[in-house]
mmCIF file of the N, C-alpha and C atoms, coordinates in Angstrom:
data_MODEL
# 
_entry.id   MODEL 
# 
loop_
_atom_site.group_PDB 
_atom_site.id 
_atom_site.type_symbol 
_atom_site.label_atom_id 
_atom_site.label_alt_id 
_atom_site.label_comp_id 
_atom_site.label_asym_id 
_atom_site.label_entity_id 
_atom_site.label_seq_id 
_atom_site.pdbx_PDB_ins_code 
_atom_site.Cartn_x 
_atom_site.Cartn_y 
_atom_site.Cartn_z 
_atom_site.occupancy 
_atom_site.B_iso_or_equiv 
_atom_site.pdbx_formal_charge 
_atom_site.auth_seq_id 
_atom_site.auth_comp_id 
_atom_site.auth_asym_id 
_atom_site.auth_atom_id 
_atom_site.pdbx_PDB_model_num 
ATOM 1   N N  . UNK A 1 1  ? 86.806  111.549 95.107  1.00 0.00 ? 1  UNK A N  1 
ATOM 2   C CA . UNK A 1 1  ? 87.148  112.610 96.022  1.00 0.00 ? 1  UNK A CA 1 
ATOM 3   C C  . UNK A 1 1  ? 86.016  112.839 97.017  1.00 0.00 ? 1  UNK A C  1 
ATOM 4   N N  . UNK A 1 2  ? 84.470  112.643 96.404  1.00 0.00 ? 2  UNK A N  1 
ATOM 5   C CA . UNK A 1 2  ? 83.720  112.762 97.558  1.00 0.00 ? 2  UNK A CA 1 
ATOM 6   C C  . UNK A 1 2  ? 83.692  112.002 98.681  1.00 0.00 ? 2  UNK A C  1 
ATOM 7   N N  . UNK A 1 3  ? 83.490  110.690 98.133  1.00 0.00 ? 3  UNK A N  1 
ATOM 8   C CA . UNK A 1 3  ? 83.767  109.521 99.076  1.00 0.00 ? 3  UNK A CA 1 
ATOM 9   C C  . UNK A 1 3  ? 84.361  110.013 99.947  1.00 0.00 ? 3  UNK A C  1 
ATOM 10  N N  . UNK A 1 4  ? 85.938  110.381 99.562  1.00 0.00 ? 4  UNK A N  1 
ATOM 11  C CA . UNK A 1 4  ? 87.029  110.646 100.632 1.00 0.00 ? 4  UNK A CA 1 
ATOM 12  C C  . UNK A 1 4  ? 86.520  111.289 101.835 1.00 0.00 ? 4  UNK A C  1 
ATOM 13  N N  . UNK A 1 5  ? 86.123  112.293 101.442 1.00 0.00 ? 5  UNK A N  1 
ATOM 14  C CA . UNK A 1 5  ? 85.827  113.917 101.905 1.00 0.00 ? 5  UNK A CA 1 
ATOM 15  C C  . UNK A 1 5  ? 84.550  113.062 103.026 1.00 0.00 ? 5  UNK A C  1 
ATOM 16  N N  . UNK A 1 6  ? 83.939  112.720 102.356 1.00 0.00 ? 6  UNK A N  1 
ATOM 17  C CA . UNK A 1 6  ? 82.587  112.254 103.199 1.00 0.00 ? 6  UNK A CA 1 
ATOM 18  C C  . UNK A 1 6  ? 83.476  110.893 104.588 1.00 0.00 ? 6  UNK A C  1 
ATOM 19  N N  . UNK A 1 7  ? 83.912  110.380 104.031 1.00 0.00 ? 7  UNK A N  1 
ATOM 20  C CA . UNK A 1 7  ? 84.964  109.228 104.844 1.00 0.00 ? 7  UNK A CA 1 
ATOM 21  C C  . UNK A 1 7  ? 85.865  109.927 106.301 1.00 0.00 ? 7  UNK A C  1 
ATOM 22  N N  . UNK A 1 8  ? 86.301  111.192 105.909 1.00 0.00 ? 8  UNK A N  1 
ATOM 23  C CA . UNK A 1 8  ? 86.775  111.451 106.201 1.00 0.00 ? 8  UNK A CA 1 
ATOM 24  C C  . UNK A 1 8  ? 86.523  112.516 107.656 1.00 0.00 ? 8  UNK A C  1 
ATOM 25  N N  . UNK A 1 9  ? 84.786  113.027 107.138 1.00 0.00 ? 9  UNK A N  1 
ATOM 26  C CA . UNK A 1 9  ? 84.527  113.713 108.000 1.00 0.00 ? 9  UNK A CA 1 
ATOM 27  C C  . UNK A 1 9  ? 83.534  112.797 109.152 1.00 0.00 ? 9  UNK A C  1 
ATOM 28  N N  . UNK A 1 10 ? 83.238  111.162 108.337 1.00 0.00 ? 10 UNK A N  1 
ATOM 29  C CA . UNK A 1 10 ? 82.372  110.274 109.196 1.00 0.00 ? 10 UNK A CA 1 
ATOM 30  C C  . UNK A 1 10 ? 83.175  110.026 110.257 1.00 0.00 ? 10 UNK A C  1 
ATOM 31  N N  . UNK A 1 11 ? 84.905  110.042 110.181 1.00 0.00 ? 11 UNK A N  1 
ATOM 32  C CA . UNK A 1 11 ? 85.537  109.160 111.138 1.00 0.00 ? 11 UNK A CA 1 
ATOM 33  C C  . UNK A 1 11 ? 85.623  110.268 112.687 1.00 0.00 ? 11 UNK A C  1 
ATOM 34  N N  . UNK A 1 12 ? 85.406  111.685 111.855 1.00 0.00 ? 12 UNK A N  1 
ATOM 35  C CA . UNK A 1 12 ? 85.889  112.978 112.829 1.00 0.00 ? 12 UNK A CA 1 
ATOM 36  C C  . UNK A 1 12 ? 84.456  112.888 113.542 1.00 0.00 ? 12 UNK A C  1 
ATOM 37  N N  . UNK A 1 13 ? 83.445  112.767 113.073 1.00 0.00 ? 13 UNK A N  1 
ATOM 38  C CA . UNK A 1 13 ? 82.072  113.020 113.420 1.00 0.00 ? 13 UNK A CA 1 
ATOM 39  C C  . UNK A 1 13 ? 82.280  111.419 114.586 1.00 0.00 ? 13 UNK A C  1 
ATOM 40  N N  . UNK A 1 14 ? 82.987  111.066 114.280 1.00 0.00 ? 14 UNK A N  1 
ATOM 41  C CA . UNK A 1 14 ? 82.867  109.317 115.286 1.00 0.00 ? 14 UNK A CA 1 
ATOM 42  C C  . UNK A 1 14 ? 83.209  109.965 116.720 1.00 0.00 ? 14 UNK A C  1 
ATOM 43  N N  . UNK A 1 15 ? 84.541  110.602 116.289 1.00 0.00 ? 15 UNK A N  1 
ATOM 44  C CA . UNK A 1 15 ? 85.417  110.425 117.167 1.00 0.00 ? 15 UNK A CA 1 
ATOM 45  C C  . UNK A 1 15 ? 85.400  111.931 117.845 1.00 0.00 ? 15 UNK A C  1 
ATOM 46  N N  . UNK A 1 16 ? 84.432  112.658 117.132 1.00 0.00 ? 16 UNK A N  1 
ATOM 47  C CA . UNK A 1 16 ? 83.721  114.142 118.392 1.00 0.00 ? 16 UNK A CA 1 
ATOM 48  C C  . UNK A 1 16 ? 82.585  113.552 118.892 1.00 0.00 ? 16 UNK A C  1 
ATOM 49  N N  . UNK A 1 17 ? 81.689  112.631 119.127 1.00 0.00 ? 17 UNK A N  1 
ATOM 50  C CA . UNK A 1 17 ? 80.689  112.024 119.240 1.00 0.00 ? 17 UNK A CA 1 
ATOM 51  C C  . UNK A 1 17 ? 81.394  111.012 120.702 1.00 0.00 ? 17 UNK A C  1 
ATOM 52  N N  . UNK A 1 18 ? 82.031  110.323 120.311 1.00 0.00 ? 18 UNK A N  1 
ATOM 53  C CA . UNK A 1 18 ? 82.808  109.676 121.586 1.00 0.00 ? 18 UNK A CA 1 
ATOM 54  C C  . UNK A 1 18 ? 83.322  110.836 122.529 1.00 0.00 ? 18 UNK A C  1 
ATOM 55  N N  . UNK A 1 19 ? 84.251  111.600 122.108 1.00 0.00 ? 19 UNK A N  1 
ATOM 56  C CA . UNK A 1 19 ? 84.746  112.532 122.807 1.00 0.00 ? 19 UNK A CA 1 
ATOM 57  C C  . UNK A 1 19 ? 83.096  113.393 123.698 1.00 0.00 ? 19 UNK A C  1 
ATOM 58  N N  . UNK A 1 20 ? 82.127  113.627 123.010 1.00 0.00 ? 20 UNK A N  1 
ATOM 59  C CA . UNK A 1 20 ? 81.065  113.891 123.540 1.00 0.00 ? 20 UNK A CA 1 
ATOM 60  C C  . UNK A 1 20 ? 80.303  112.941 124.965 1.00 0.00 ? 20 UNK A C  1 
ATOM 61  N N  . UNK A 1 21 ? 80.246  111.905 124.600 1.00 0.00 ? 21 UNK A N  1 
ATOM 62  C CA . UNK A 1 21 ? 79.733  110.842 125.350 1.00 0.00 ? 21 UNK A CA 1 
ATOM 63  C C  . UNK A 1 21 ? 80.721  110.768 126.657 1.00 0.00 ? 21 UNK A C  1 
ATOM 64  N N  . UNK A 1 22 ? 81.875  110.726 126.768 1.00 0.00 ? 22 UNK A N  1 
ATOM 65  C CA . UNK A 1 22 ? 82.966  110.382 127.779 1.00 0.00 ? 22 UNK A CA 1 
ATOM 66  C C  . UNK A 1 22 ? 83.069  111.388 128.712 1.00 0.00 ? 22 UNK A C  1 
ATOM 67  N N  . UNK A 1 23 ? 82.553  112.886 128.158 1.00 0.00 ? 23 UNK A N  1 
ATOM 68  C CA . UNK A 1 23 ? 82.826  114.048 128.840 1.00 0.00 ? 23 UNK A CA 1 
ATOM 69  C C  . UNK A 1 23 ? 84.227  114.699 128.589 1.00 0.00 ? 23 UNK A C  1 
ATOM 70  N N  . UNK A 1 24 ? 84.818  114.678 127.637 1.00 0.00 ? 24 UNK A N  1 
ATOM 71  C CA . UNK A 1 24 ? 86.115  115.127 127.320 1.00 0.00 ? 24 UNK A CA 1 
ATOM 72  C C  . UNK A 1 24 ? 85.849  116.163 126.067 1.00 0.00 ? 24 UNK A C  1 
ATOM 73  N N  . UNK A 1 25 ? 84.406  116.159 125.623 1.00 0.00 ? 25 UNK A N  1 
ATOM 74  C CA . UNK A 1 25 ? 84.204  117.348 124.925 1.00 0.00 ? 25 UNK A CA 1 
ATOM 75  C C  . UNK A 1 25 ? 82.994  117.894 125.457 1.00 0.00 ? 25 UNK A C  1 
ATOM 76  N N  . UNK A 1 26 ? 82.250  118.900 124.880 1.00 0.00 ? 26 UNK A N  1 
ATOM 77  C CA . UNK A 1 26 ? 81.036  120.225 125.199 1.00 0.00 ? 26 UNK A CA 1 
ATOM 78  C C  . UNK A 1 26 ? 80.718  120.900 124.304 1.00 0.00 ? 26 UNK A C  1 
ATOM 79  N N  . UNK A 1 27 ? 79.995  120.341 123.356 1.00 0.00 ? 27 UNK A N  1 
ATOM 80  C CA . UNK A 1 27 ? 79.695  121.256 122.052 1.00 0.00 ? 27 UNK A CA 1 
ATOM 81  C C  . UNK A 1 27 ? 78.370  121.504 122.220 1.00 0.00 ? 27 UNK A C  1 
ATOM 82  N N  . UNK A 1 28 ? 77.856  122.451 121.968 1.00 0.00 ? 28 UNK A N  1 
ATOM 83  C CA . UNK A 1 28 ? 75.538  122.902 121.714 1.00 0.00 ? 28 UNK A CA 1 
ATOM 84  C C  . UNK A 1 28 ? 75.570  122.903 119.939 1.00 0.00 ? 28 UNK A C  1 
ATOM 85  N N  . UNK A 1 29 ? 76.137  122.199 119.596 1.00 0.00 ? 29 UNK A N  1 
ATOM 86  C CA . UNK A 1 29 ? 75.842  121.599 118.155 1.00 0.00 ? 29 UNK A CA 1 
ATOM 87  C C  . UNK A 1 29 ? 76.080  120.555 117.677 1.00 0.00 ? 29 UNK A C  1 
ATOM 88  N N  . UNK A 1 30 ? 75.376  119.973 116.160 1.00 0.00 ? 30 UNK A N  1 
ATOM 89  C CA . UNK A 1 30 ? 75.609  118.716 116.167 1.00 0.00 ? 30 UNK A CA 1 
ATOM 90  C C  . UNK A 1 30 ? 77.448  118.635 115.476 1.00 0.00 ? 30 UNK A C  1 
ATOM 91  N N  . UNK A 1 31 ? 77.583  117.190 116.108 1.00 0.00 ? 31 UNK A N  1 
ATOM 92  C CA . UNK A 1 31 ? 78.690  116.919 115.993 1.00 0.00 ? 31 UNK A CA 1 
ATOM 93  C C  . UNK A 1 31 ? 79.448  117.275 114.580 1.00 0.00 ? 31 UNK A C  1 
ATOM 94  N N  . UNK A 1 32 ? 78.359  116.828 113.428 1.00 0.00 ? 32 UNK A N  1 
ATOM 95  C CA . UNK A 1 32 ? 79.077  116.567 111.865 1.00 0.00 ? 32 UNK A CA 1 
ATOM 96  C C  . UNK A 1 32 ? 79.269  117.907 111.634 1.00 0.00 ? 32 UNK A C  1 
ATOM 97  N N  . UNK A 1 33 ? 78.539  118.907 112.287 1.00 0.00 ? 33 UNK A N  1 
ATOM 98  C CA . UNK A 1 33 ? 78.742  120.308 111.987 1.00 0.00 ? 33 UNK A CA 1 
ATOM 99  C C  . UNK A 1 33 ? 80.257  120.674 112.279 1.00 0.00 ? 33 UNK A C  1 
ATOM 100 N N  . UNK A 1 34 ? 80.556  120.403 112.859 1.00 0.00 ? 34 UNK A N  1 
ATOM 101 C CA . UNK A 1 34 ? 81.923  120.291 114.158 1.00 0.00 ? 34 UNK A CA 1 
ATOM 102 C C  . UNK A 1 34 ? 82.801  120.068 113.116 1.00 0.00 ? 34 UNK A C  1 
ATOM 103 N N  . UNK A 1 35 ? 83.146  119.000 112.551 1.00 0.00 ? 35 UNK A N  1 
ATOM 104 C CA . UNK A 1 35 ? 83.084  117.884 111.892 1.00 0.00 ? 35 UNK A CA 1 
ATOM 105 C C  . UNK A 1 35 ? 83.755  118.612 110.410 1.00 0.00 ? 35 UNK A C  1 
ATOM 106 N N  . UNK A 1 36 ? 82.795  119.434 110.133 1.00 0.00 ? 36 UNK A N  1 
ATOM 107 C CA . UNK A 1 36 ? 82.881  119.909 108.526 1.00 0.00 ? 36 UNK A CA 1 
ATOM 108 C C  . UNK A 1 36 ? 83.160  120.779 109.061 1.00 0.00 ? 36 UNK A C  1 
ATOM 109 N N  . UNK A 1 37 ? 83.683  121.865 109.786 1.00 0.00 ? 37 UNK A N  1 
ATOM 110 C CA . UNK A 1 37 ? 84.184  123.087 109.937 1.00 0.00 ? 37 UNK A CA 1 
ATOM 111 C C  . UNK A 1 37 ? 85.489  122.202 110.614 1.00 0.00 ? 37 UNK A C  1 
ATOM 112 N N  . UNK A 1 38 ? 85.922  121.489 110.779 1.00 0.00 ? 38 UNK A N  1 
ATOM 113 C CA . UNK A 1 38 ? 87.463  121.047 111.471 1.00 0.00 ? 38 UNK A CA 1 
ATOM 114 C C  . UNK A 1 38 ? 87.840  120.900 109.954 1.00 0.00 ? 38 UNK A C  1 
ATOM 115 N N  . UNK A 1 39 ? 87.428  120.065 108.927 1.00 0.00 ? 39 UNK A N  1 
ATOM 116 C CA . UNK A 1 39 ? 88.012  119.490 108.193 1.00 0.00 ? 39 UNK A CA 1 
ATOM 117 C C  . UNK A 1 39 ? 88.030  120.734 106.860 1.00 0.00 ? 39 UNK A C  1 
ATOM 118 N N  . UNK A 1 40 ? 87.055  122.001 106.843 1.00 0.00 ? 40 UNK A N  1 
ATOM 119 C CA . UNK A 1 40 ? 87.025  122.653 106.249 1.00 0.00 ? 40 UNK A CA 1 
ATOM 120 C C  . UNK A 1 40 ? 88.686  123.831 105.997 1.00 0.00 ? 40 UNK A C  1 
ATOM 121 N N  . UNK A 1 41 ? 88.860  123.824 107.769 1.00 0.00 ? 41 UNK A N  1 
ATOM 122 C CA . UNK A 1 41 ? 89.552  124.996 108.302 1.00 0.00 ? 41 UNK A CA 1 
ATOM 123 C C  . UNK A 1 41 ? 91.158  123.718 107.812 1.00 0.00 ? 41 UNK A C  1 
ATOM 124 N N  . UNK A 1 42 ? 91.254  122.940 108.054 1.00 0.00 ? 42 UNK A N  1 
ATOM 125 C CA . UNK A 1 42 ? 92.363  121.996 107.879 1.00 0.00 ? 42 UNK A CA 1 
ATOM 126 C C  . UNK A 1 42 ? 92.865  121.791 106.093 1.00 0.00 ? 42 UNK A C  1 
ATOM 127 N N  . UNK A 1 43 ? 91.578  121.809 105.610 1.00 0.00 ? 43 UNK A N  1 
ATOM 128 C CA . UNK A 1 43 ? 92.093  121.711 104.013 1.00 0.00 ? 43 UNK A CA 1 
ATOM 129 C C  . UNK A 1 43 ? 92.235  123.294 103.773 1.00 0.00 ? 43 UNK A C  1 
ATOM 130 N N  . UNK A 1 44 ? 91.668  124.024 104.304 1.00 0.00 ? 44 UNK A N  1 
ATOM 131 C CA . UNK A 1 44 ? 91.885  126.091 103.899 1.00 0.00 ? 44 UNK A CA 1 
ATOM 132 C C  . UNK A 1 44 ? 93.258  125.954 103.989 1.00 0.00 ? 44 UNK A C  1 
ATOM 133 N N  . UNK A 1 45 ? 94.104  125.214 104.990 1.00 0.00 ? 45 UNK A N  1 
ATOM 134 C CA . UNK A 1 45 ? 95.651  125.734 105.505 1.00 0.00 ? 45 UNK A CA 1 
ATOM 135 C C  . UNK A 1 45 ? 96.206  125.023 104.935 1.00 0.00 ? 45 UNK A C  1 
ATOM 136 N N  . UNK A 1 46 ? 95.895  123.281 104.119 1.00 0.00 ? 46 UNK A N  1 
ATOM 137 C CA . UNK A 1 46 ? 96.716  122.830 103.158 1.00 0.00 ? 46 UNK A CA 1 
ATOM 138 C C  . UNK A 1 46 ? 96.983  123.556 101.571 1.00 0.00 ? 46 UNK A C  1 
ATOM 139 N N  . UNK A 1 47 ? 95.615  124.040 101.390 1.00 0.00 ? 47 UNK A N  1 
ATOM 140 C CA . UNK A 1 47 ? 95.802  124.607 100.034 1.00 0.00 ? 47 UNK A CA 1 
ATOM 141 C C  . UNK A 1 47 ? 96.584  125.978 100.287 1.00 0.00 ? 47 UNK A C  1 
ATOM 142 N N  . UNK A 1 48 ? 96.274  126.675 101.311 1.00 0.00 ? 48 UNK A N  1 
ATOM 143 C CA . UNK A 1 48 ? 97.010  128.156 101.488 1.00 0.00 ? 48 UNK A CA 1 
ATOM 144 C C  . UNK A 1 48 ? 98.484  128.220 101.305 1.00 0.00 ? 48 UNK A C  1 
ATOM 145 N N  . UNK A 1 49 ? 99.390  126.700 102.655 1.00 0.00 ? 49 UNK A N  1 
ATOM 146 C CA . UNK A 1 49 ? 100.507 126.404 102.371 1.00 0.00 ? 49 UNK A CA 1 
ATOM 147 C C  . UNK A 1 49 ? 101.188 126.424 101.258 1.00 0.00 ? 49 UNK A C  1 
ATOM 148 N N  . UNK A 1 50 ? 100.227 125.077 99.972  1.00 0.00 ? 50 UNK A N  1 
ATOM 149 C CA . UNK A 1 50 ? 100.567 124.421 98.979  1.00 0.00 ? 50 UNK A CA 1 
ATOM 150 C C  . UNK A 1 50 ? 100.566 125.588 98.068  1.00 0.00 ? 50 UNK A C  1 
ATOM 151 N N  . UNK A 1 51 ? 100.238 126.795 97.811  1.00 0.00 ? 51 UNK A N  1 
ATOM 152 C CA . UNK A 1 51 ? 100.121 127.671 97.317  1.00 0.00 ? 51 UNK A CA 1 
ATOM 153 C C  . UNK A 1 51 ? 101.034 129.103 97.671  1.00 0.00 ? 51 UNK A C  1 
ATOM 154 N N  . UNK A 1 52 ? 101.683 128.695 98.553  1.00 0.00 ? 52 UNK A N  1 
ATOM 155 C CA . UNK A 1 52 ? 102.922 130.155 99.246  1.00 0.00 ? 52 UNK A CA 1 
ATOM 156 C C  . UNK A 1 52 ? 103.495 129.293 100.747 1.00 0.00 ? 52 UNK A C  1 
ATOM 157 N N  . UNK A 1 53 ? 104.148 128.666 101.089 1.00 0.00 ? 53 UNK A N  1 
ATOM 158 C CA . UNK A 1 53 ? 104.625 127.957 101.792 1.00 0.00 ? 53 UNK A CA 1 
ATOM 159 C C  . UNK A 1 53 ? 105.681 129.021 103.217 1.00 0.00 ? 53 UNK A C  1 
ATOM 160 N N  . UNK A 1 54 ? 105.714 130.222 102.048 1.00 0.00 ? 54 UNK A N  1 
ATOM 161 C CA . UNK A 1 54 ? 106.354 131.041 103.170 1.00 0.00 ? 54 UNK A CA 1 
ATOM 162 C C  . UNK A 1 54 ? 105.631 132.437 103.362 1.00 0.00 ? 54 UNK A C  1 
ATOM 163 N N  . UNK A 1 55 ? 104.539 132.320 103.534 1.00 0.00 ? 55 UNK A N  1 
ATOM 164 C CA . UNK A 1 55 ? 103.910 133.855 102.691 1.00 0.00 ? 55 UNK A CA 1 
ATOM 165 C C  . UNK A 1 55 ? 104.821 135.122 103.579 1.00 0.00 ? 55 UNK A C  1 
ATOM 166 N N  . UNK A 1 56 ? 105.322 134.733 104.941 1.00 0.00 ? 56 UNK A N  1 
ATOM 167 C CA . UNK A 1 56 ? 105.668 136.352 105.369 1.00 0.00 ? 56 UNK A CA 1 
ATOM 168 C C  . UNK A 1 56 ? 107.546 136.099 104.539 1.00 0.00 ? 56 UNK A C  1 
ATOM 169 N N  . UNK A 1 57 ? 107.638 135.550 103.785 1.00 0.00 ? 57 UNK A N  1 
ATOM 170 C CA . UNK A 1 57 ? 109.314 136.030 103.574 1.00 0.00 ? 57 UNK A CA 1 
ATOM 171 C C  . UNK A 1 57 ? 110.073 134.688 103.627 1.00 0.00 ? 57 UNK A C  1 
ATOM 172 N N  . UNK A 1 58 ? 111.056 134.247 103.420 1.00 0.00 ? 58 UNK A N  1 
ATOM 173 C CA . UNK A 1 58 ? 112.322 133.379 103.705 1.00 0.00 ? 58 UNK A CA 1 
ATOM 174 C C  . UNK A 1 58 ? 112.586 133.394 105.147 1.00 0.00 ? 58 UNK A C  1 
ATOM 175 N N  . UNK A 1 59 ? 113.061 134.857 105.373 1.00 0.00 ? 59 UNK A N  1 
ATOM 176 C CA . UNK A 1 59 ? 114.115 134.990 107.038 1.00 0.00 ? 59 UNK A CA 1 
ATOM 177 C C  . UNK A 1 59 ? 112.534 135.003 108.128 1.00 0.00 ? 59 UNK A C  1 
ATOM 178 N N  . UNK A 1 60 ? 111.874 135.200 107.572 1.00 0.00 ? 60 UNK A N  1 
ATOM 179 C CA . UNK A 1 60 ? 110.645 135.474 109.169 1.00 0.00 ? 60 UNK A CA 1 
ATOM 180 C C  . UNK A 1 60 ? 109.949 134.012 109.586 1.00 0.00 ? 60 UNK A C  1 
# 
């Protein structure tokens, strides 16, 4: 699972790093930081889902 996790945030850290270089991004931090708060906020909303899939109700 670490591997993964680590794999996973090398490819995001690639590819905000390019996005950096080209001018299509603007961050005043380092990239992997970026990086682990994208992938942090992305697994918060899989487990939240996987855990109440409808939290406001059925009809809303």
């Amino acid at each position: 699972m670490t591997e993964a996790v680590a794999e996973r945030q090398r490819v995001l850290c690639e590819w905000i790093d390019e996005g950096c270089e080209s001018g299509e991004l603007s961050i005043d931090f380092p990239p992997n930081a970026l990086a682990a708060l994208l992938l942090a906020i992305s697994d918060g909303l899989v487990l939240h889902y996987a855990l109440d899939p409808h939290p406001l109700g059925k009809d809303q």
